[in-house]
Each structure stands twice: as C-alpha cells, then as structure tokens.
C-alpha positions as CSV (number, residue, x, y, z in Angstrom):
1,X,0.0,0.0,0.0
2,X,1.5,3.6,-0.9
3,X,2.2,5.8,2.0
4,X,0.1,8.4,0.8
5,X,-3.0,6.2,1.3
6,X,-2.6,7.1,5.2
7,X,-3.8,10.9,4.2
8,X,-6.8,12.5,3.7
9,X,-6.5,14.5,1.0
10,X,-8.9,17.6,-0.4
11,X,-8.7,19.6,-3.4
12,X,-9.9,22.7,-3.7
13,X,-10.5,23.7,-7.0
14,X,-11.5,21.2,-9.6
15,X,-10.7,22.5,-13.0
16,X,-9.2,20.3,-15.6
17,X,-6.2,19.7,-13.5
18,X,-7.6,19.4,-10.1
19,X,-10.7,17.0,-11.3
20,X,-7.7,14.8,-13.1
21,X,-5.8,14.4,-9.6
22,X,-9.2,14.2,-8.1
23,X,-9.8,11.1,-10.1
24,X,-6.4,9.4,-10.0
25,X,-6.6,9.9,-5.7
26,X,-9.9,8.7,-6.0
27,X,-8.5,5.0,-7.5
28,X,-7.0,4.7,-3.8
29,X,-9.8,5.9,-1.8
30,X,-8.1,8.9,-0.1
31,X,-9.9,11.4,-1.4
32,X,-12.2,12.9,1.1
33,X,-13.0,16.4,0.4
34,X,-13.6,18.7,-3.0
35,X,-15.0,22.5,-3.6
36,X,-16.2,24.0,-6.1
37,X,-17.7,27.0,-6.3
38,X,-20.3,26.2,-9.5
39,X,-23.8,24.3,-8.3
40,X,-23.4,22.6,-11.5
41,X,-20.2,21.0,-11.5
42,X,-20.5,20.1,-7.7
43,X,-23.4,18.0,-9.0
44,X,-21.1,16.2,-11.4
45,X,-18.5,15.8,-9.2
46,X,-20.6,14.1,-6.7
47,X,-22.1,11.9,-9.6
48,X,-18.3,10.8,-10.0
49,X,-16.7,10.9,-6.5
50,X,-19.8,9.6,-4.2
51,X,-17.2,8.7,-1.5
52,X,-16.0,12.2,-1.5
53,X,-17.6,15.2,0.7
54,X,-18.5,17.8,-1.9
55,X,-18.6,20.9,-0.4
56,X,-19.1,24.8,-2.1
57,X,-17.3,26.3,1.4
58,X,-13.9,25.6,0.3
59,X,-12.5,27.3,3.9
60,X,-14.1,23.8,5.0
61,X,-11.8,21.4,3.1
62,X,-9.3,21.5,6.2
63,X,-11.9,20.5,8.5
64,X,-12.3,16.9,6.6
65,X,-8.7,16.6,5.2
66,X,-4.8,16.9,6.0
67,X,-3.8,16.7,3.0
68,X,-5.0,20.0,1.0
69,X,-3.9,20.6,-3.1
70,X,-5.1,24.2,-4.5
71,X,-5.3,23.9,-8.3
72,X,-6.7,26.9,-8.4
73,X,-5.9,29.4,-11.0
74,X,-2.4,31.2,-10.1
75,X,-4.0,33.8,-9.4
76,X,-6.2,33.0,-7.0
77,X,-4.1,30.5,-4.9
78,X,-2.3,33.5,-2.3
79,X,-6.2,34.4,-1.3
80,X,-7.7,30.5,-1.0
81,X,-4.9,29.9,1.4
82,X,-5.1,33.2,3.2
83,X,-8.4,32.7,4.0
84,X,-7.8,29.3,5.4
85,X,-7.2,28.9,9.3
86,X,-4.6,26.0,9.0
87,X,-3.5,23.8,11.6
88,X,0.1,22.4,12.4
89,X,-0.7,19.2,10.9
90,X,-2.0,20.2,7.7
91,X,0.1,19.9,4.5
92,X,-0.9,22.3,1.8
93,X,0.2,22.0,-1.9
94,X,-0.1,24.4,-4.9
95,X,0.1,23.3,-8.0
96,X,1.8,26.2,-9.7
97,X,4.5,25.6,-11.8
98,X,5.6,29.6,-11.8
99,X,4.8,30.2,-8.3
100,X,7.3,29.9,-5.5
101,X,6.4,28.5,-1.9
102,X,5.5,32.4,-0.9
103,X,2.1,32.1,-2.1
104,X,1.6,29.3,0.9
105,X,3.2,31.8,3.6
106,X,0.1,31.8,5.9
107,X,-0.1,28.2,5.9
108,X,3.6,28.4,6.9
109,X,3.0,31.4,9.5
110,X,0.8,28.6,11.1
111,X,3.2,26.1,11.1
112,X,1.4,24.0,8.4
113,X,4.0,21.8,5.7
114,X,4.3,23.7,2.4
115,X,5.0,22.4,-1.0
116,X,4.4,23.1,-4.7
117,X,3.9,19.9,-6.7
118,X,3.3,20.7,-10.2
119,X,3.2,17.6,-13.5
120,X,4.7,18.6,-16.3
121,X,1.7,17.6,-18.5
122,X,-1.0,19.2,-20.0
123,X,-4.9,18.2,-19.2
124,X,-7.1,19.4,-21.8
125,X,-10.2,18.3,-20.2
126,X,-12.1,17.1,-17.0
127,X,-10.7,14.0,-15.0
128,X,-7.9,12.7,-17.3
129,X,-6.6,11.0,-14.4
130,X,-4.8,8.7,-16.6
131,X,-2.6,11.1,-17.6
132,X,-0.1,11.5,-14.7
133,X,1.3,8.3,-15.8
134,X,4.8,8.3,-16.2
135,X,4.7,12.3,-16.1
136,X,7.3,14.4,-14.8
137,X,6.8,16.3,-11.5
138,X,8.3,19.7,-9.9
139,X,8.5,19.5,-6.3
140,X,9.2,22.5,-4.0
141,X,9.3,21.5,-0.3
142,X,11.5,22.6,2.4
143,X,9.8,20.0,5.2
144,X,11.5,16.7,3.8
145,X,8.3,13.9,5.2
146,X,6.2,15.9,2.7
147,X,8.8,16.3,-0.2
148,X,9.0,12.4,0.6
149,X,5.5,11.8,0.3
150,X,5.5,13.6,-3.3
151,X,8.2,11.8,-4.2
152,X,6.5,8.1,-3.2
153,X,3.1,9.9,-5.2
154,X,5.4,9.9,-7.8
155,X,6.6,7.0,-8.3
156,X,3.7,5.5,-7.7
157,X,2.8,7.2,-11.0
158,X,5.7,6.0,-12.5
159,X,6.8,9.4,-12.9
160,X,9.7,11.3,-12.3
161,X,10.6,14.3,-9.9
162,X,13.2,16.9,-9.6
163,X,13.4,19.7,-7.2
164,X,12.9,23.4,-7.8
165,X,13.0,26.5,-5.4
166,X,13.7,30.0,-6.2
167,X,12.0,32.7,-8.3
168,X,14.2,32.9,-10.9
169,X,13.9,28.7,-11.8
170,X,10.2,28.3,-11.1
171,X,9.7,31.2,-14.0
172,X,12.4,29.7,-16.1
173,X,11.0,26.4,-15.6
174,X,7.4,27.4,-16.3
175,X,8.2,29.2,-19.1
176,X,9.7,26.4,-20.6
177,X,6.8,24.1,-20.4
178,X,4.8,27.1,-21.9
179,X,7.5,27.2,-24.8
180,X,7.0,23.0,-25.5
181,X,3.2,23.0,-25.1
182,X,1.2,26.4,-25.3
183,X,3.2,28.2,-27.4
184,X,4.5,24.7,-29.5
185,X,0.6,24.1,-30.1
186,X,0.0,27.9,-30.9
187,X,3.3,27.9,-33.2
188,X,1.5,24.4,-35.0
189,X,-1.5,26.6,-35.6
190,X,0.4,29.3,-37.3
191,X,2.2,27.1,-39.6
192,X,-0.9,25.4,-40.5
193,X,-2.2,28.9,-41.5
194,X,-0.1,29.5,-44.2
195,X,-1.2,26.7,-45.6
196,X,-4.6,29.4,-46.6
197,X,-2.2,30.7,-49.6
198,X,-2.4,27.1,-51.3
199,X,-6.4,27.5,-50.5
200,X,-5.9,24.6,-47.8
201,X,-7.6,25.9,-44.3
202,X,-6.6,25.1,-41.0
203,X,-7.6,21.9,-40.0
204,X,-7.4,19.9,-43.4
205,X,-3.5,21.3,-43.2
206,X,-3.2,20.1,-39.0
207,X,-4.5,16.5,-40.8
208,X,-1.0,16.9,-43.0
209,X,1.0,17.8,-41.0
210,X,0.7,15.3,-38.0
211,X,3.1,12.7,-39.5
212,X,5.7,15.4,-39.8
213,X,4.7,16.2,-36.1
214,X,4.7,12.6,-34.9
215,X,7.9,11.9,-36.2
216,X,9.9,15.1,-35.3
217,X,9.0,14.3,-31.5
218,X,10.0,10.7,-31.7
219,X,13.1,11.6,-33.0
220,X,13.8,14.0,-30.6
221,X,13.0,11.7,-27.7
222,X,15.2,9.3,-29.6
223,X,17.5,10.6,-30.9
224,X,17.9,14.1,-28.8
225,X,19.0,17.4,-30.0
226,X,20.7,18.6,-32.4
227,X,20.6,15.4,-34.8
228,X,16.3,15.9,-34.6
229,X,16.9,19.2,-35.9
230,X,16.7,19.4,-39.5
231,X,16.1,21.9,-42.3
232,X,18.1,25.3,-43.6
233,X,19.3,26.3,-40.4
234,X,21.6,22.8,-40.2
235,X,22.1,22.9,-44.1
236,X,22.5,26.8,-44.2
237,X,20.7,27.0,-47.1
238,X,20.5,31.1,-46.8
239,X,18.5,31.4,-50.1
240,X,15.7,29.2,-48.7
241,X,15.7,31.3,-45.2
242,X,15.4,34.4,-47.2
243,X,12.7,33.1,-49.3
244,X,11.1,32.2,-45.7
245,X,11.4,35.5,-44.3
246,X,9.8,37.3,-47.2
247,X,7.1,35.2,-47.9
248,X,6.0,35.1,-44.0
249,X,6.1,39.2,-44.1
250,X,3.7,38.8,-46.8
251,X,1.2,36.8,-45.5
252,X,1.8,38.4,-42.2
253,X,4.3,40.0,-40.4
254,X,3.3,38.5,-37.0
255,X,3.9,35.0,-38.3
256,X,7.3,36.4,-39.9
257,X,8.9,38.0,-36.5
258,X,7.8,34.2,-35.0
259,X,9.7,32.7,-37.3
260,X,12.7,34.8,-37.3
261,X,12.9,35.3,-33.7
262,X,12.6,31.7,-33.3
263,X,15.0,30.9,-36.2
264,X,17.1,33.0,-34.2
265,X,16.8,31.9,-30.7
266,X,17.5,28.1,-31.9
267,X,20.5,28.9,-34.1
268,X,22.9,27.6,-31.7
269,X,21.4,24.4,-30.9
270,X,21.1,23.9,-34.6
271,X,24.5,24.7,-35.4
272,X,25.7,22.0,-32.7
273,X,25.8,19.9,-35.6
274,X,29.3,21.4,-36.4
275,X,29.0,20.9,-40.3
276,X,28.7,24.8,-41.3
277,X,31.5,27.3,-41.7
278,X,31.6,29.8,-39.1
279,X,31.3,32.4,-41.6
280,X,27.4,31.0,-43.1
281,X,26.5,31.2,-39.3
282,X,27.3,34.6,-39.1
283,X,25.4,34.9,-42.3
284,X,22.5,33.4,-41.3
285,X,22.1,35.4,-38.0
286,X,22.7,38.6,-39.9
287,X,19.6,37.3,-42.3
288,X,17.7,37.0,-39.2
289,X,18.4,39.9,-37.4
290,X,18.1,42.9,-40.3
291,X,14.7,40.9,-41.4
292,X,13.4,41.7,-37.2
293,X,14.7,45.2,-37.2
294,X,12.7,45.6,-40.5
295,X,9.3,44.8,-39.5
C-alpha cells in the first residue's frame, strides 16, 4: 500500500487539473473532500466521486482533510490559502508551476507543511486521471516527510521528480513548459495557416502535417537534440531562409517576426551539428536579425 493512502486529502479547486488528480486519488480511496464553487459541477463531481464530501465552502476542506492541493488558477491561490485557518498538521500543496512556496506563507506562518507539486503535463479536459502516468513532477518542499511523500506519489505514478526553489527557476522552468506545449501548439496553428495561400484551411492542413509532427518528437526523444533538428538552419541554405522571411512578411508579419525570432533563438542548438562554416552562421544570423529590425 502507498504511503500516501494514510492521508486525507482535499482539493480545492476542480478545473481540468484538479478533477484529473481528483480522479487518479480517487482509485486509492483517499480522497475525502472537493469545492467547487459552480452548483453545476458540484453535481457532477458528486455523480463521480460519491465517496467524496463535496462541499461549495472551500475554507471547510481542512476540517475533513490533511492533505490539501489548491489547483486553483495562479491567481487565486495566495487568497484561498489566506483565508484558510490552518493547523500544524496540515500539508498544503499548490500546484503552480511559476509560483514559489511564498504564495503558501500563511499556511507556513501557522506552522502547516508547504510544497508546490506541479506535473509537467498538459490536461485538456475534466478527469484525465490517466494522464499523470509516467509524467514528470516539480516538487518545491522545504519539510522533507512531505517532499518524501510527493516523491513516493510519484513513483507510484511511474513518474519522475526533480526539485525546484527559487524565483528565478520556477519562472524559467514554467516558461519552458509554456515554450513546449502552449506556445509549440500555438506555433503548430500558425504554420498550419499559411497553408490558406495554397487554399488549404486550418484543420485539413493540422490533418498533414501530423506525421511530420509525430515523427519530429519521436526523433527528438530518440534521438535528442541537435541530430532531430533538420532543415536550412543545419544545411545553411540562406537562399531558402530568405525566401522564408519574405514570404511570411507577406502573409503576415506576426507570423514572420515568429519565425525569425525563433529561427534566431534556436541557431545555436542547430548549429551544434558542427557541419557549417563559421562564416554562413554569421550569415544566417545577420539574415535573421536585419529581417526583425525591418518589421
């Protein structure tokens, strides 16, 4: 039995993320407690957690668990856990991946256990429990029997962890899952727009693309960076890039400062490869740079 079956845990805040750890504590029966603010959705979530206390009060959550995760919006998680009288035996958990341990300072003024525990995975709808497995998890904790615990909910996951503390990494860190999910599916989105010059719309071009998708991720888990990176900017094909730029600042010139500033900001890791002259680097980056200043 997993050690984190001895606690009572309550979430407060069911969104997409909070109803997906909802469901996955609920497989173990130690979920106890869940608010929600919406009539509606407490209905539904006592339709699918009838062992669970659902309560719209979520200042009552403590009262029932000791064990608490917000997932509320960022920012809203300071005021849910300032309005919270904790008790020395509580743990409360954010699940912020941009927020420090501050946020949790009046649960730590009382001498409750603090942590931020946040998956490195996206959840694009309600109680996708299954999708913790094998994650990756952030874990900010300076009371080591709860860092422990998360660590043991973790494995139990089959996941990984790795810690994080300080300002500076959480918003580098966050930023960086925001740069390989948000913004990757955003920047999918905009490629498949351009498609609209060949009279090919959106989705029939997201259709075409996904095998190119599929396979530049599996070789990038396989084969790492920069051998997954192909294209001009490995072959420095500076005709091609320039045919890039001004095409893009025709259709738009949004799309075109993406694509140069991102051409830009990967041009070392691309150029890891070793197999251009210095001099066609330089090139390249010049390309790159007057195209920016120009739009």
């Amino acid at each position: 039995m997993p050690p984190y079956e001895h606690r009572k845990i309550g979430i407060i805040g069911p969104g997409r993320l909070g109803s997906s750890l909802a469901a996955k504590l609920d497989e173990n029966q130690t979920l106890v407690a869940i608010s929600s603010r919406n009539p509606d959705r407490r209905n539904s979530l006592r339709e699918r957690f009838p062992n669970a206390t659902i309560l719209h009060d979520y200042t009552r959550i403590p009262e029932l668990a000791d064990t608490i995760f917000i997932t509320t919006s960022d920012s809203t998680i300071k005021e849910v856990c300032d309005n919270i009288q904790w008790q020395p035996h509580h743990w409360v958990i954010h699940c912020s991946g941009s927020l420090t341990l501050d946020v949790l300072a009046s649960a730590k003024n009382a001498d409750a256990s603090t942590a931020g525990f946040h998956p490195l995975q996206t959840f694009p709808y309600h109680d996708a429990g299954w999708l913790f497995e094998g994650a990756s998890f952030a874990i900010d904790s300076q009371d080591e029997d709860l860092k422990l615990w998360l660590e043991t909910l973790v494995a139990d996951l089959n996941g990984a962890s790795f810690p994080i503390q300080g300002e500076s990494a959480h918003a580098a860190y966050h930023a960086s899952a925001v740069l390989a999910c948000g913004l990757l599916a955003g920047l999918v989105g905009i490629s498949a727009e351009l498609w609209q010059t060949a009279d090919i719309d959106r989705d029939r071009a997201l259709k075409l693309l996904s095998p190119i998708l599929k396979s530049t991720i599996e070789a990038i888990t396989t084969n790492g960076l920069p051998d997954a990176i192909s294209g001009p900017y490995v072959r420095g094909d500076i005709e091609t890039i320039q045919t890039h730029l001004e095409t893009t600042k025709d259709i738009n010139p949004d799309i075109s400062r993406a694509y140069a500033a991102l051409a830009l900001a990967q041009l070392p890791i691309a150029n890891e490869k070793g197999n251009l002259d210095p001099t066609i680097i330089d090139q390249i980056r010049k390309t790159l740079t007057d195209h920016l200043e120009t739009l």
